[in-house]
N, C-alpha and C positions, 0 to 999 in steps of 0.2 A: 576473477570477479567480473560478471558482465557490466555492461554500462546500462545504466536506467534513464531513464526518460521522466520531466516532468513536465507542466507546461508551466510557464509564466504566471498564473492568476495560482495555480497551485502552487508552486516555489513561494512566492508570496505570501501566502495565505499559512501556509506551515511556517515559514521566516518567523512571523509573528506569531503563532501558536508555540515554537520552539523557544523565542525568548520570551512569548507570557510566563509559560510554566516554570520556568528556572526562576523567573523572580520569586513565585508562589512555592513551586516545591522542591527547588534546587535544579543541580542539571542530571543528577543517577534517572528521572521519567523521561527526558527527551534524550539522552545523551545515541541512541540511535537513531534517531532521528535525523538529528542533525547531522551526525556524519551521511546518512546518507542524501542530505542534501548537498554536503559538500562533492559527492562525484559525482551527482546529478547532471547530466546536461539538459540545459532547460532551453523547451525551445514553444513560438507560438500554438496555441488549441488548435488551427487548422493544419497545423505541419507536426501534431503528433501523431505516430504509428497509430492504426488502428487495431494491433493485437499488444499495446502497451495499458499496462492497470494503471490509471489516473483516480481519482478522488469521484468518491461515487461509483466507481466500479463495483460489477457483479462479476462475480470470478468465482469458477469452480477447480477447487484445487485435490488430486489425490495424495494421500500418503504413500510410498511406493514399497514400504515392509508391508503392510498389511493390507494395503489393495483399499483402504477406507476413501471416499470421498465427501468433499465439503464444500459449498457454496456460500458463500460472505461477499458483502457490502462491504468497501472501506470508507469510512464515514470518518468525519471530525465529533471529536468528543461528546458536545452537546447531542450529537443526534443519534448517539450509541443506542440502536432497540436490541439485545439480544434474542429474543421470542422474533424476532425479525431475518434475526444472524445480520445486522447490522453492529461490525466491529468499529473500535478504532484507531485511527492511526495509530494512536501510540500504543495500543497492543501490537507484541509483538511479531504474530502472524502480518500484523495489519503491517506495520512499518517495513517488516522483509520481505511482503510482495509487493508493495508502492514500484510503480516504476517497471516492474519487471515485465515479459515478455509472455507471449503463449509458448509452452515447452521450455520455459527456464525453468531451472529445481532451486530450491529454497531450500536450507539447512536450516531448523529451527529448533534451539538448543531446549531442550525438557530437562524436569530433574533425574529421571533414569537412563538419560543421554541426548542423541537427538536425533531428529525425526527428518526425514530428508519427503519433500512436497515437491509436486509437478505442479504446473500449471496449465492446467487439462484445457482450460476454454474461457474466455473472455465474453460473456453471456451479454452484457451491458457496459459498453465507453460512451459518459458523452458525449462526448466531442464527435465519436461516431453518429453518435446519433443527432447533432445536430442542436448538442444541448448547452450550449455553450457559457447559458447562466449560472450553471452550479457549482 
């Protein structure tokens, strides 16, 4: 399992979205989440990589059976557009590429098995770009 990366104001900010939602809807919607906050290494917005998916990231990801590609937005719940392809976290796509790498593969379990993702290209990181508010 690679190590993921998040920054401080992100770790944070899912902390609390992670225990909001267990009080509301139990822990079975965040329950990956928060594991993968726990092997998260969390380090400050100006000292994260710049080919690591942070919050707000655009990320274009391929399927590697069928050669498909997709482009998503990982967003917090509230600002979910799909007609946008703004996912979120806690969808699952959204939570197993939090953190990850350009060139790390993603397993993402489906009901007819599961589906094995590349992460082709990191189109938009704030913090690359200097956006440090989001």
């Amino acid at each position: 399992m690679n190590t993921i990366y998040l920054t401080e104001k992100d770790y944070q900010r899912l902390l609390t979205l992670v225990q909001a939602q267990r009080h509301v809807n139990g822990t079975s919607s965040v329950e990956a989440l928060g594991k993968e906050l726990k092997r998260a290494k969390v380090v400050a917005p100006e000292e994260i990589p710049v080919d690591v998916i942070t919050m707000n990231s655009t990320v274009r990801l391929k399927e590697l059976k069928s050669k498909a590609e997709m482009i998503v937005t990982i967003v917090y719940p509230k600002e979910v557009d799909l007609p946008s392809r703004k996912i979120s976290v806690l969808a699952p796509i959204g939570t197993a590429v939090l953190g990850c790498r350009v060139g790390d593969k993603i397993d993402w379990p489906l009901p007819q098995g599961t589906a094995t993702y590349r992460v082709e290209e990191l189109i938009y990181q704030p913090e690359a770009a200097g956006d440090f508010h989001l």
